[in-house]
N, C-alpha and C positions, 0 to 999 in steps of 0.2 A: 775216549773220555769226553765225558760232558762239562761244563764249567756252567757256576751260577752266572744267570743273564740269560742264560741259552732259552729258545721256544720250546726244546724238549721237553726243560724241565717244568712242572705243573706246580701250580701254586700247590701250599702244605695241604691247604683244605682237602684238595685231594689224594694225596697219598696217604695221610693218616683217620682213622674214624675220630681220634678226638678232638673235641671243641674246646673252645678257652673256658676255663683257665687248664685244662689239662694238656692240652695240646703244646707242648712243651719248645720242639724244636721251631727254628725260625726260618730256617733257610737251608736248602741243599747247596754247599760251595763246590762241589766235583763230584763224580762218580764214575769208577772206571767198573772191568767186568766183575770183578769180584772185591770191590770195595769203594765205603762212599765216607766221605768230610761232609758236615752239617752244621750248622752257626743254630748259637742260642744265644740268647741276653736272660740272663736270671730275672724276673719281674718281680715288682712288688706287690703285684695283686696277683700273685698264685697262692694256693691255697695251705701250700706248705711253710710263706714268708711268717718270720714272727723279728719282730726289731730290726728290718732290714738283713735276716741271716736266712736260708736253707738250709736243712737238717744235710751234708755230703751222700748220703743214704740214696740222694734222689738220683746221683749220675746214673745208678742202676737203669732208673725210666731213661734218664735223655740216651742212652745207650739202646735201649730196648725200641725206642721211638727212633732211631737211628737205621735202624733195623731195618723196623717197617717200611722208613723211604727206601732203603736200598729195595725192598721186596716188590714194593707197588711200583719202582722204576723199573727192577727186571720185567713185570708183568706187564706193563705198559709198552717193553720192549717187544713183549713176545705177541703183541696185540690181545691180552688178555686182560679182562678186569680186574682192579687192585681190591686182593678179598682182606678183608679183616685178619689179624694176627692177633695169639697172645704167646705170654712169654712163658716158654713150657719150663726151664731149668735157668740157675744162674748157678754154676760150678763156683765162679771165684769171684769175689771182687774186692779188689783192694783200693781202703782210700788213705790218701794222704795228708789231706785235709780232715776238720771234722765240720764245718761249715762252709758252703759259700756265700759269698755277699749278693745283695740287690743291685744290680745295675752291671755285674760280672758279665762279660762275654768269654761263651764259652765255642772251643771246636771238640765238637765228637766224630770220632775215627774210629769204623767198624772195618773187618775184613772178613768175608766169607771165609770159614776154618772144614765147613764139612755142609753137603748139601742133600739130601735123600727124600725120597717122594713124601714123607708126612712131616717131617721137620729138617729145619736147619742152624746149625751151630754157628758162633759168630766169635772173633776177638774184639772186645773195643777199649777204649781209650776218652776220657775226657781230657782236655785238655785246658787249659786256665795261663792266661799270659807266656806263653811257651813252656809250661810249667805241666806235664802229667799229673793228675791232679787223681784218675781214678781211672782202674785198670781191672777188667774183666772177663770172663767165657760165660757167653749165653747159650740158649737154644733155643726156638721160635719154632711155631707152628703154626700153618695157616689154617683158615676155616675152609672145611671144604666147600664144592660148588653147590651143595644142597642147604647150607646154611648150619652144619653142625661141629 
């Protein structure tokens, strides 16, 4: 298991392709073989903020973007470069909230559910003050090594 601080883990810039304001998560807090904790602060200059609130709709991303660190640290494991992902399916996701607030910290907890050579399945979890807050089944696919 890795823990945030570690030299392993790479600033977000690189594990994710997106820039601010979409680049969502803040932080990887752990990662073990098949599942990673990631820290967010809800901001007020993203593009979704209106009166200090986010539409609850968005954990879908911070989960999705969740993902993608766990992918680019596997690849980063396997000495391979962190390709680009999109998010091929969202089976379920349940929220509990219907907003969250600007200045919220949030932990998003994914765990590898299924993994096969063109895409892979995921469970996650938002989390809000100890509080499950949004609960999911994804699937991701990466881009292949030709760019398509």
């Amino acid at each position: 298991m890795i823990d945030e601080g570690s030299e392993l883990i790479p600033p977000m810039a690189e594990l994710l392709p997106h820039g601010p304001p979409m680049r969502l998560i803040d932080r990887v807090i752990t990662r073990s073989e098949d599942s990673i904790v990631c820290g967010a602060s809800v901001g007020a200059s993203g593009v979704f903020a209106d009166s200090g609130e986010v539409p609850a709709a968005i954990c879908l991303e911070y989960i999705a973007q969740a993902c993608a660190a766990f992918m680019g640290l596997s690849a980063r494991a396997r000495e391979e470069p962190v390709r680009p992902g999109y998010l091929l399916a969202c089976r379920s996701l349940d929220l509990s909230v219907d907003t969250l607030r600007v200045g919220d910290r949030l932990e998003i907890r994914v765990a590898l559910t299924a993994n096969a050579a063109a895409a892979s399945s995921f469970a996650g979890e938002v989390v809000r003050g100890g509080t499950t807050i949004a609960r999911g089944q994804v699937s991701v696919v990466l881009q292949d090594e030709r760019g398509g």
